[in-house]
ROZALO-950383 format. One record per residue (C-alpha): residue in one letter; x, y, z. Coordinates in Angstrom, 2 decimals. Last residue first. Example, Ala and Ser with C-alpha at 12.3 -4.5 7.8 and 13.67 -1.06 7.14 Angstrom:
S, 13.67, -1.06, 7.14
A, 12.30, -4.50, 7.80
//
This chain:
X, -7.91, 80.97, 33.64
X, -11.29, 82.63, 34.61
X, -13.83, 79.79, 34.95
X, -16.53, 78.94, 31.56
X, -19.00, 76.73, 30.75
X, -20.07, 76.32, 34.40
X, -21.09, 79.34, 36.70
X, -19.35, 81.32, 39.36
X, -16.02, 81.51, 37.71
X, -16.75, 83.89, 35.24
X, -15.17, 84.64, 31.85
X, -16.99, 86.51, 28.58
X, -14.50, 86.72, 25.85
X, -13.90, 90.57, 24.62
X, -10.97, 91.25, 26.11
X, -12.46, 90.74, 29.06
X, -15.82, 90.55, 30.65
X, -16.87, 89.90, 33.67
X, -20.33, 88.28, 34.34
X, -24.33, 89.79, 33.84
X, -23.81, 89.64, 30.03
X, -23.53, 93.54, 29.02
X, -26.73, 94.80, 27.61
X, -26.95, 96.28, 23.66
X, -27.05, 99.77, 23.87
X, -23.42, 100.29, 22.62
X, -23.66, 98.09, 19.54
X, -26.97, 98.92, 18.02
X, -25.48, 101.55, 15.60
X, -23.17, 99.11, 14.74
X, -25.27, 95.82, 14.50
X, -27.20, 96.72, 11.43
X, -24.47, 97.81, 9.37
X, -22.28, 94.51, 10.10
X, -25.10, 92.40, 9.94
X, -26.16, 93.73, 6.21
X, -22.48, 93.14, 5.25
X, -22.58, 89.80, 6.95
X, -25.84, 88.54, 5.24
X, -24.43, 90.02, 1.46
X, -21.27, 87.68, 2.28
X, -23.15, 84.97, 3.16
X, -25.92, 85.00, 0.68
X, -23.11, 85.87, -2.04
X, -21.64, 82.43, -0.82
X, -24.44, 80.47, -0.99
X, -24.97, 82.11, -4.82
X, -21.60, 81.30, -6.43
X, -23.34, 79.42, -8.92
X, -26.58, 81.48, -8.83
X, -24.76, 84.53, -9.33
X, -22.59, 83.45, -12.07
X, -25.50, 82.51, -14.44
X, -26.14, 78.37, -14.38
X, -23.95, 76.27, -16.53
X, -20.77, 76.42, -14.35
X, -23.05, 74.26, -11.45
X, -20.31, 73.15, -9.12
X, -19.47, 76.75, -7.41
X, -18.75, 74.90, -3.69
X, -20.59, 76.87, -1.02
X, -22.39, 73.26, 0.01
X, -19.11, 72.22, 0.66
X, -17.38, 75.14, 1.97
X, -20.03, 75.01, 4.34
X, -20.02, 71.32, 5.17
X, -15.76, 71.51, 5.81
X, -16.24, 74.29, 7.86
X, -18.54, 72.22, 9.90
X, -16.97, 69.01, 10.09
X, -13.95, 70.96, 10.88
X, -15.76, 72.44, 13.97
X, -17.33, 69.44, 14.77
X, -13.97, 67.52, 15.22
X, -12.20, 69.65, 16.91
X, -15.79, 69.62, 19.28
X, -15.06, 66.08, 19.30
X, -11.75, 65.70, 20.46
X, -11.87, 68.40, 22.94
X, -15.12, 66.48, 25.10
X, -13.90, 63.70, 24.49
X, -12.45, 64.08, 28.40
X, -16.16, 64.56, 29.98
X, -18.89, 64.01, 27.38
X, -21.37, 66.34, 29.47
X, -24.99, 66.41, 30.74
X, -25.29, 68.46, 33.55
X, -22.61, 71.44, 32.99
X, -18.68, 71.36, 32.00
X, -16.61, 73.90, 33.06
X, -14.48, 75.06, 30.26
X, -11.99, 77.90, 31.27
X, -8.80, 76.12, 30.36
X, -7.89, 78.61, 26.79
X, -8.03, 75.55, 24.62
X, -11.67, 73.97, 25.45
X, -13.32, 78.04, 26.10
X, -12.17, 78.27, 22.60
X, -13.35, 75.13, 21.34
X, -16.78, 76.14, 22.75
X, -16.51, 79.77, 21.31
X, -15.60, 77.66, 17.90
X, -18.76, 75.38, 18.16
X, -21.12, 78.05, 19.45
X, -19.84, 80.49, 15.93
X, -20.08, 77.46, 13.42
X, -23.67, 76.32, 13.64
X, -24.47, 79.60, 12.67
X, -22.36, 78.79, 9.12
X, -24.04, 75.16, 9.21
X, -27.76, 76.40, 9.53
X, -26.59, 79.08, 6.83
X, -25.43, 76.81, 4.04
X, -28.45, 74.75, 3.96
X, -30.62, 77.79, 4.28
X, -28.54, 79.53, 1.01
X, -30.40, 77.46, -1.38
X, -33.71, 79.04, -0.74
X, -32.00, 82.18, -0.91
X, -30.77, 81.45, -4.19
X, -34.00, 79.90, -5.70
X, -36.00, 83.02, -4.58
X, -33.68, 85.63, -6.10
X, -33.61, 83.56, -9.44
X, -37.52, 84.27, -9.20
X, -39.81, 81.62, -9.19
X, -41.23, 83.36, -5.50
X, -39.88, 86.37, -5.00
X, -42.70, 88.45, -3.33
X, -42.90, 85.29, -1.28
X, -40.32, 86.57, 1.21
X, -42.64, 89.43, 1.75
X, -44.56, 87.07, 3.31
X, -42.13, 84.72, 5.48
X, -40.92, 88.91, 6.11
X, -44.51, 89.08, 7.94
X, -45.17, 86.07, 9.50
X, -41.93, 86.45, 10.89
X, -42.65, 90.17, 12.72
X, -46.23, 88.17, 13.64
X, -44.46, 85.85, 15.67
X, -41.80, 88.23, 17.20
X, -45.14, 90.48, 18.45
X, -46.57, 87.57, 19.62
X, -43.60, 86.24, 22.00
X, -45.68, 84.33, 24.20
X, -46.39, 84.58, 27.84
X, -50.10, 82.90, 27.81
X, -52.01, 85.04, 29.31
X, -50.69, 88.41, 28.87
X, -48.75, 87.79, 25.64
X, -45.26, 88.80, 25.84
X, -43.10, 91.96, 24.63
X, -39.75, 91.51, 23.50
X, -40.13, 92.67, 19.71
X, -41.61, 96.17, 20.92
X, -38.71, 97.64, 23.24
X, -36.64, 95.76, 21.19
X, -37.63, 98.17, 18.43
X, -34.17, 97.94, 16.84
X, -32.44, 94.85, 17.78
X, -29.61, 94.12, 20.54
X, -31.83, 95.53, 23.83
X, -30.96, 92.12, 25.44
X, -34.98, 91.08, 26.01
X, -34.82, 91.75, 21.56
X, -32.06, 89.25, 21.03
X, -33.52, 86.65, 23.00
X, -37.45, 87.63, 21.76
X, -35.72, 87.27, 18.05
X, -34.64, 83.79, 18.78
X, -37.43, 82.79, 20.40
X, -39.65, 83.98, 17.26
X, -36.91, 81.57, 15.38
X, -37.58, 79.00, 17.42
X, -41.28, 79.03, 17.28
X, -41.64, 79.94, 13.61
X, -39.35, 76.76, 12.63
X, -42.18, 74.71, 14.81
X, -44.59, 76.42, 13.35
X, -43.40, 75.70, 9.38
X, -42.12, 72.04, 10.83
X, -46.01, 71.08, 11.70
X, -46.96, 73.06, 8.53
X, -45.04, 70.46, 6.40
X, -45.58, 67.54, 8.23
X, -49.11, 68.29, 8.10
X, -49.18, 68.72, 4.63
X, -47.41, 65.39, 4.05
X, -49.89, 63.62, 5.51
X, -52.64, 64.89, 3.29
X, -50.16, 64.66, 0.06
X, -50.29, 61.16, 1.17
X, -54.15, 61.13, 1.40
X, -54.41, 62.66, -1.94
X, -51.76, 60.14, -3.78
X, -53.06, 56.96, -2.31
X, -55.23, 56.47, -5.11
X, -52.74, 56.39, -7.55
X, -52.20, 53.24, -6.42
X, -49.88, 51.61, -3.82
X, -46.55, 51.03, -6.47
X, -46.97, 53.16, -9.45
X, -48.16, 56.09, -7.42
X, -45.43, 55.66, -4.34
X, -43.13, 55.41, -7.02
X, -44.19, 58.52, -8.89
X, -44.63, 60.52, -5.30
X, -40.99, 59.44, -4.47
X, -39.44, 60.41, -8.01
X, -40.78, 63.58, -8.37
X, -40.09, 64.93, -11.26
X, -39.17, 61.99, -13.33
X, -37.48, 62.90, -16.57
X, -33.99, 63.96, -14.40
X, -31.79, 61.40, -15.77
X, -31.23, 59.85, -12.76
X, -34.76, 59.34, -12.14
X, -34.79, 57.38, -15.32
X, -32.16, 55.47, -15.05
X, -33.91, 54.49, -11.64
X, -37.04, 53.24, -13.23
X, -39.50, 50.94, -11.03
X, -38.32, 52.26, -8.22
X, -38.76, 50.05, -5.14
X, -35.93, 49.41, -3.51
X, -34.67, 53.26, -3.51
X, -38.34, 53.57, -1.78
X, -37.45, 51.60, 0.71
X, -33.81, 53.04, 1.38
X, -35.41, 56.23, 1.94
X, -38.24, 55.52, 4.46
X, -35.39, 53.88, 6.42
X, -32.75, 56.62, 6.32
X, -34.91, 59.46, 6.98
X, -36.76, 57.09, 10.33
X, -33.05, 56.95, 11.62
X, -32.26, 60.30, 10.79
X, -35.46, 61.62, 11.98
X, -34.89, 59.68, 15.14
X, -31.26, 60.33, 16.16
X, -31.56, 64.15, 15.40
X, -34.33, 64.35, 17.65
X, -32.61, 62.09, 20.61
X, -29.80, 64.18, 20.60
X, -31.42, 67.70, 21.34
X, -34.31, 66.14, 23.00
X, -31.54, 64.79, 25.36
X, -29.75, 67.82, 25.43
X, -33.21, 69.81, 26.37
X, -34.13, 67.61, 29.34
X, -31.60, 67.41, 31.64
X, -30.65, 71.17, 31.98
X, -34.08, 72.19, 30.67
X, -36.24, 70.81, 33.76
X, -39.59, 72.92, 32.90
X, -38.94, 73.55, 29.35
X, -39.80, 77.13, 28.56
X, -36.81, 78.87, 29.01
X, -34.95, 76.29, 26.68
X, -37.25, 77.28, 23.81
X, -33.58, 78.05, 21.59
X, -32.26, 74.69, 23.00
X, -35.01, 72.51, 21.32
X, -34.01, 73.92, 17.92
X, -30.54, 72.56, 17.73
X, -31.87, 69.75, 16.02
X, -32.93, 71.36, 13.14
X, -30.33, 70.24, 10.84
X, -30.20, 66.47, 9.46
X, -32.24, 67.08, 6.19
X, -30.38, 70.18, 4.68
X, -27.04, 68.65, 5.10
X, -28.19, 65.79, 2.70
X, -27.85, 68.38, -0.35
X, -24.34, 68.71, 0.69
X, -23.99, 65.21, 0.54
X, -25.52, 64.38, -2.63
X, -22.41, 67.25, -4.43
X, -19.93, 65.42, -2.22
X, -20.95, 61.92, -3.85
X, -21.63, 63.32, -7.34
X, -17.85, 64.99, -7.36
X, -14.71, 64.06, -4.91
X, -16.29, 60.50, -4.15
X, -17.21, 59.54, -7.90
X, -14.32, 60.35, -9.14
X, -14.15, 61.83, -12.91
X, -14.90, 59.52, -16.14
X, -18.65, 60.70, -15.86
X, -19.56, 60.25, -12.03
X, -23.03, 59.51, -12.54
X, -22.86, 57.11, -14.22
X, -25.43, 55.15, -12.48
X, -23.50, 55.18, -9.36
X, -24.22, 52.07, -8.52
X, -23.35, 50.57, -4.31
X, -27.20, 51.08, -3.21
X, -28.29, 48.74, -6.42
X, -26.52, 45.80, -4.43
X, -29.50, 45.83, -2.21
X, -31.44, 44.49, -5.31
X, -34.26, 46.45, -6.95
X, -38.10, 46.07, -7.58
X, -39.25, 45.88, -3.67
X, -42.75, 46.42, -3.47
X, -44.28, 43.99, -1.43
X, -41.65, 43.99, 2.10
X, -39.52, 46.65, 1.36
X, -42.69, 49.10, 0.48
X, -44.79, 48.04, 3.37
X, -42.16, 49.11, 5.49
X, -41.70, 51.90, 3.98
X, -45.26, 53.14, 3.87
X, -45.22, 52.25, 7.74
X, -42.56, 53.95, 8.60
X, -42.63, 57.19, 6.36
X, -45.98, 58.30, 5.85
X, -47.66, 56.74, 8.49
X, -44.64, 56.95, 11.43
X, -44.29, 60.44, 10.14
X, -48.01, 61.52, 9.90
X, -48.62, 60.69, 13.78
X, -45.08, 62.70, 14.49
X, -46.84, 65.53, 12.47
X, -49.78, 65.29, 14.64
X, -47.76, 65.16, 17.96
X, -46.39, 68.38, 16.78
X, -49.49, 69.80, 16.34
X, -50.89, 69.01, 19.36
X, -47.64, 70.74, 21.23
X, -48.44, 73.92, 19.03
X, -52.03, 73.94, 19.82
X, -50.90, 73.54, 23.42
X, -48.44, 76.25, 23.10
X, -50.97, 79.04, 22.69
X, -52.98, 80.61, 20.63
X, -50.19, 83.02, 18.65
X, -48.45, 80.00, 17.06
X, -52.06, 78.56, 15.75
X, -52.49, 81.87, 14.36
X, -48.88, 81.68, 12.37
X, -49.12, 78.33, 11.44
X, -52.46, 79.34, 9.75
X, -51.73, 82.16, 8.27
X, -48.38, 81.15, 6.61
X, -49.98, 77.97, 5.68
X, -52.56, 80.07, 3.70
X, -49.68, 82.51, 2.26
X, -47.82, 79.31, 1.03
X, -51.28, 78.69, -1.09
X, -51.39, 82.28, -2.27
X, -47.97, 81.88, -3.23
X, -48.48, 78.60, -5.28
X, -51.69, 80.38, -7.00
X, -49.42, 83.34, -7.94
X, -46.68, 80.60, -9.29
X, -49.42, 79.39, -11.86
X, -50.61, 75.70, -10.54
X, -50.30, 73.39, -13.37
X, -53.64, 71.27, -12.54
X, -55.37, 72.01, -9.29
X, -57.19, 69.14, -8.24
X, -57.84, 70.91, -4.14
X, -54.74, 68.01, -2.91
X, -52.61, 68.93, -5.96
X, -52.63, 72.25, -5.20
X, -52.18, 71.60, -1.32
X, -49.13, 69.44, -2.18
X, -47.39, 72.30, -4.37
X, -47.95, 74.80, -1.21
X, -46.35, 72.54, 1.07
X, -42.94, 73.50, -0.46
X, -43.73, 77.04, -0.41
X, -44.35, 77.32, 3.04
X, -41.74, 74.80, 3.95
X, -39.42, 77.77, 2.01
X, -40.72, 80.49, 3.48
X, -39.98, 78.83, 6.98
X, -36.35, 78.22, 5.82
X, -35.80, 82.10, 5.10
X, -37.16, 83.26, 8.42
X, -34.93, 80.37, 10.53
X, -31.68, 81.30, 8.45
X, -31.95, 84.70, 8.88
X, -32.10, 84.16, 12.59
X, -29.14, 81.58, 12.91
X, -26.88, 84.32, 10.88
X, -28.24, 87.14, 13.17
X, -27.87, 84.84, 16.54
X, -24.45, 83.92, 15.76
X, -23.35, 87.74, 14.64
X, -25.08, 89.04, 17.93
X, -22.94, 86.41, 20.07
X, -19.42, 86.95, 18.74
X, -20.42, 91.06, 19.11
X, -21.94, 90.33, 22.56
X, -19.13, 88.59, 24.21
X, -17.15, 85.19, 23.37
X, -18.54, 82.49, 25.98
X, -21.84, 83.61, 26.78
X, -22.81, 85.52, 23.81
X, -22.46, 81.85, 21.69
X, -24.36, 80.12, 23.65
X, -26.92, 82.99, 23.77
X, -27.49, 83.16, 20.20
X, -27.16, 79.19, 19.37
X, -30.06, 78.94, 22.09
X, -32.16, 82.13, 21.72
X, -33.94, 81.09, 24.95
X, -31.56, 80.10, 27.61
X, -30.87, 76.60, 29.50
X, -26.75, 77.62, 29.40
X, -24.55, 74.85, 30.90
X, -27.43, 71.70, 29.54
X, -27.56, 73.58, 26.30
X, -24.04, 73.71, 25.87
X, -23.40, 70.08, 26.77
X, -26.08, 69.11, 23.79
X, -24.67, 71.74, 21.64
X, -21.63, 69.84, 22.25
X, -23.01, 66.28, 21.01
X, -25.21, 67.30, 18.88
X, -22.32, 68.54, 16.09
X, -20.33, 65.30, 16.63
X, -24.00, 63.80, 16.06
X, -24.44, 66.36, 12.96
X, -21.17, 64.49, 11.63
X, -22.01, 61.34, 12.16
X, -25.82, 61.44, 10.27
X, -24.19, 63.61, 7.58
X, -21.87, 60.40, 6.76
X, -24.26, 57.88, 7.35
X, -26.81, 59.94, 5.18
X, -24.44, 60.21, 2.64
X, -24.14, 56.40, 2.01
X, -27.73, 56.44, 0.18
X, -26.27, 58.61, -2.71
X, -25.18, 55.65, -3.97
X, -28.82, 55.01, -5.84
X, -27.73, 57.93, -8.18
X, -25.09, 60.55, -6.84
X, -26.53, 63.85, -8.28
X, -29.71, 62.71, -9.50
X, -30.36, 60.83, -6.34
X, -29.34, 63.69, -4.36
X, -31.72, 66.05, -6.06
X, -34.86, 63.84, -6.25
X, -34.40, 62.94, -2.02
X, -33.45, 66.36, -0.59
X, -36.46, 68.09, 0.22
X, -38.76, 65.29, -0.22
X, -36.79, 63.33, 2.50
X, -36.42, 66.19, 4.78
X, -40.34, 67.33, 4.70
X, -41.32, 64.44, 5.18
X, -38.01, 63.12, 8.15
X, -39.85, 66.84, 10.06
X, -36.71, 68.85, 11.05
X, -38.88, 71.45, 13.12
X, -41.19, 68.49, 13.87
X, -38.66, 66.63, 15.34
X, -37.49, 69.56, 17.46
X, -40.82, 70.27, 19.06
X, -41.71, 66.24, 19.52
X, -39.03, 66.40, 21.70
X, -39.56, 69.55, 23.04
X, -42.75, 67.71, 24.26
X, -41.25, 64.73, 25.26
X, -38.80, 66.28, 27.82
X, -41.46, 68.92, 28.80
X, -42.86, 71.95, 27.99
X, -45.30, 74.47, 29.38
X, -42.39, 76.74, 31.63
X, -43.87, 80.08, 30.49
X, -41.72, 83.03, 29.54
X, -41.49, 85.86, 31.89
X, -38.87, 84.28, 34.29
X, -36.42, 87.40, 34.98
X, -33.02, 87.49, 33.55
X, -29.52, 88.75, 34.98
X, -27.28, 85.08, 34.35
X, -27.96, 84.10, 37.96
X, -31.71, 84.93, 37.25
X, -32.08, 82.13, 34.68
X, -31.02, 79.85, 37.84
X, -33.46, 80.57, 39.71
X, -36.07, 80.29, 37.13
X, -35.01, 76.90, 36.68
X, -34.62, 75.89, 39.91
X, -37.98, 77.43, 40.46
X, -39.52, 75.27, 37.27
X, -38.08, 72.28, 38.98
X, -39.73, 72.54, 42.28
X, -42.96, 73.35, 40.86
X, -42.42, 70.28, 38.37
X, -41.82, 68.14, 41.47
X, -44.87, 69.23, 43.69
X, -47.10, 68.72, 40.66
X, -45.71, 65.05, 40.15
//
C-alpha cells in the first residue's frame, strides 16, 4: 500500500511539473478523504436550513420538485468539471481550468469570481451557526453584536484548526459526516415512520402560492433559485487537487459522488419533515420562523432542541473550514502564478506541514471584516449574491470547455463521458446561464431598488473591482508553460486541449 501511494504521488508530481510547477503542497488526501472534504463544504445541514423556510414559502410543499430539477442540472454541471479535473489535477480548480484552456485573463476573471464567492459564503456559515450557538449557551434575542461575536468564535476556531494541519481538518470532516447521517438520516427516518402528519399528495399543493399567475414561471422558479444554493460545492474537491495522492481518478469521483450524496441525503431529510408539519399554512404564511426546528420541537420534544443545534454546529463549522480550505487553495493558485498583489507573501507554505497559512489567515481576516455588516442591507445583499456567484464562476470552465468542444482541440483525460461529452457541456452551459439569470431575476418590487436588483449589482460591482485589480497585475502574471495564441491556450502534448 506504501509502495503504491509513493508511486502515485510521483506520477502526480510528475505530472504537475509538465504544466511548470514544483510539488510544494502535501499529497495527505485520499479518494475518501476529499470526499468527505467536498461534502462537508456543501454540508445537506447547513443546505437544508439554508434554503428550506424560504423555498417553502415561496413554492409551498411543491417546492419539493426543485431539488430534482437542481439535482440534474448540477450533475450536467459535475459531469465536465469531473473530466476537467481528471485533465488538469491543479490547485485553484475552477481557476486553473479555466487558465488552461482560454489564457490568463479568461482564467484570472474565473478564479476572482470563484474567490469572492468562497470568502463571502464562509461569512455567511459563520453567521448562520452563530444563531445555533446562542440558542445552545440560553441566550434569548441575541443583539446582532452578540451574533457577530459568536461568528467571530467559529471564525477562530475553523481558522486554527485550518492552520494545524490537515488531519484536524480530515477529523472534522468525518465529524460533520457523523452529524449528517444523525441529524438528517436518522431524524428523517424516524420522522416518516412516527411522525408523519401529511399525505404524499401534499408534495403536489401549492398552497396558493401562485396567486392567479403560474405556478411554474413564478413560486416554482423563485424555490428553485433558492435550491441552487444547496447543490454547489461540489467543485471543491478539484481546487485541493495537488494534495490528493491519485487526483486524476480520485478527484472526479469525489467530485460526483459529493454532489450525489448531499443531494440524495437533502432530498430525504426534506421530504420527512414536509410529512410531518403540523401547520403548513402556517409556514407558508411566514408566522413560523423556522419551520424545521418548530417541527422537530413539536414532534421529538423540545428536548432535542440543544443536541440538534449541537449537530448542527458541527455541520456548520465543518463546511466553514472546508469553504476556508478551497478558497485558501484558490488564493495560493493565483498567488504561485504571480496574479495577486503580495504573491510573493500569499504563496508561502508552512514548513512542516506545507499549508497555505498566510492565504488562511488573509480569509480569516476579510470573513471578519465581512461581519462589520452584519443586519445591514449590505450584509443581506452579499449574502444573497453567493448563490449567484458559485453559478457565474461556474460559467467561465464550462464555456472554455465548450470552446475547446467546437474549435477540435479537446483531448479528453482519465475519467471522461466520451461522445456526450458536447451534448452535455451545451447543456451545462445553458443550465448555467439560465440559473444566474434566475436567481438575478428582480422578483421582490417591495424591497428598495438595490436589494431587488442586488445579485446583479454584486456582479457588476465584482467585475468592475476585477477589472481594476487585474490590470496593473496583468503583465507580471506567468505565462501557462504551453503555446499560446490568440489568447486560447493550445498544446498538443497534454489532454484537454491539441492545436487544431
Amino acid at each position: 500500500m506504501e509502495e503504491q501511494r509513493a508511486r502515485d504521488n510521483t506520477s502526480a508530481a510528475q505530472e504537475l511539473a509538465r504544466y511548470g510547477y514544483e510539488q510544494t503542497l502535501k499529497r495527505g488526501f485520499n479518494l475518501w478523504s476529499v470526499f468527505a472534504l467536498a461534502f462537508a463544504f456543501i454540508s445537506p445541514i447547513v443546505a437544508l436550513y439554508g434554503i428550506f423556510a424560504l423555498s417553502f414559502a415561496a413554492g409551498g410543499p411543491a417546492f419539493w420538485w426543485g431539488f430534482l430539477v437542481v439535482l440534474a442540472g448540477q450533475m450536467l454541471v459535475a459531469l465536465i468539471f469531473a473530466e476537467l479535473a481528471s485533465i488538469w489535477p491543479l490547485a485553484g480548480g475552477v481557476y486553473q481550468w479555466s487558465r488552461q484552456i482560454m489564457g490568463n485573463g479568461f482564467g484570472w476573471f474565473a478564479g476572482w469570481a470563484y474567490m469572492w464567492t468562497l470568502v463571502i459564503a464562509m461569512s455567511a456559515v459563520a453567521y448562520g451557526a452563530a444563531g445555533f450557538l446562542a440558542a445552545i449557551f440560553d441566550v434569548q434575542d441575541p443583539s446582532p453584536l452578540t451574533l457577530v461575536l459568536f461568528a467571530l468564535g467559529v471564525t477562530i476556531v475553523g481558522t486554527l484548526a485550518n492552520t494545524v494541519g490537515r488531519r484536524v481538518l480530515k477529523l472534522m470532516v468525518y465529524l460533520s459526516i457523523a452529524a449528517e447521517i444523525l441529524g438528517s438520516i436518522i431524524i428523517g427516518t424516524v420522522l416518516l415512520l412516527f411522525y408523519r402528519e401529511n399525505s404524499f399528495s401534499v408534495l403536489f399543493d401549492a398552497f396558493g402560492t401562485a396567486g392567479e399567475g403560474s405556478y411554474l414561471l413564478g413560486p416554482f422558479l423563485a424555490a428553485v433559485a433558492f435550491i441552487g444554493w444547496a447543490f454547489v460545492g461540489f467543485e471543491s474537491a478539484g481546487a485541493m487537487a495537488e494534495e490528493v495522492e491519485d487526483p486524476n481518478r480520485d478527484v472526479p469521483k469525489a467530485v460526483l459522488l459529493s454532489l450525489i450524496c448531499v443531494a440524495l441525503i437533502v432530498m430525504y431529510a426534506g421530504l420527512a419533515i414536509i410529512l410531518a408539519i403540523p401547520n403548513i399554512g402556517d409556514v407558508v404564511a411566514g408566522t413560523v420562523g423556522d419551520p424545521i426546528t418548530d417541527t422537530l420541537a413539536a414532534k421529538l420534544g423540545a428536548g432535542i432542541s440543544k443536541p440538534l443545534f449541537a449537530v448542527i454546529v458541527v455541520g456548520f463549522l465543518a463546511s466553514f473550514m472546508a469553504l476556508q480550505a478551497s478558497v485558501s487553495r484558490v488564493i495560493f493558485a493565483f498567488a504561485r502564478d504571480r496574479a495577486l498583489p503580495a504573491s510573493g507573501f500569499l504563496g508561502r507554505l508552512a514548513t512542516e506541514d506545507r499549508l497555505p497559512i498566510n492565504a488562511i489567515l488573509l480569509t480569516s481576516v476579510v470573513t471578519t471584516a465581512l461581519f462589520l455588516l452584519a443586519n445591514s442591507d449590505i450584509y443581506g445583499t452579499l449574502v444573497s449574491f453567493t448563490t449567484g456567484g458559485f453559478y457565474v464562476a461556474f460559467l467561465f470552465p464550462l464555456l472554455a470547455a465548450l470552446i475547446a468542444r467546437l474549435s477540435g482541440r479537446w483531448r479528453p483525460g482519465r475519467f471522461s463521458i466520451g461522445g456526450l461529452g458536447l451534448v452535455v457541456n451545451v447543456l451545462a452551459v445553458i443550465w448555467v446561464a439560465f440559473q444566474i439569470t434566475n436567481i438575478a431575476w428582480p422578483r421582490t418590487p417591495d424591497l428598495p431598488w438595490y436589494q431587488n436588483y442586488g445579485v446583479l449589482i454584486m456582479i457588476v460591482a465584482l467585475g468592475v473591482l476585477g477589472a481594476a485589480s487585474f490590470l496593473p497585475l496583468r503583465g507580471n502574471i506567468a505565462l501557462t508553460p504551453h503555446n499560446e495564441r490568440d489568447g486560447v491556450a493550445a498544446t498538443a502534448e497534454r489532454p484537454g486541449t491539441e492545436r487544431p
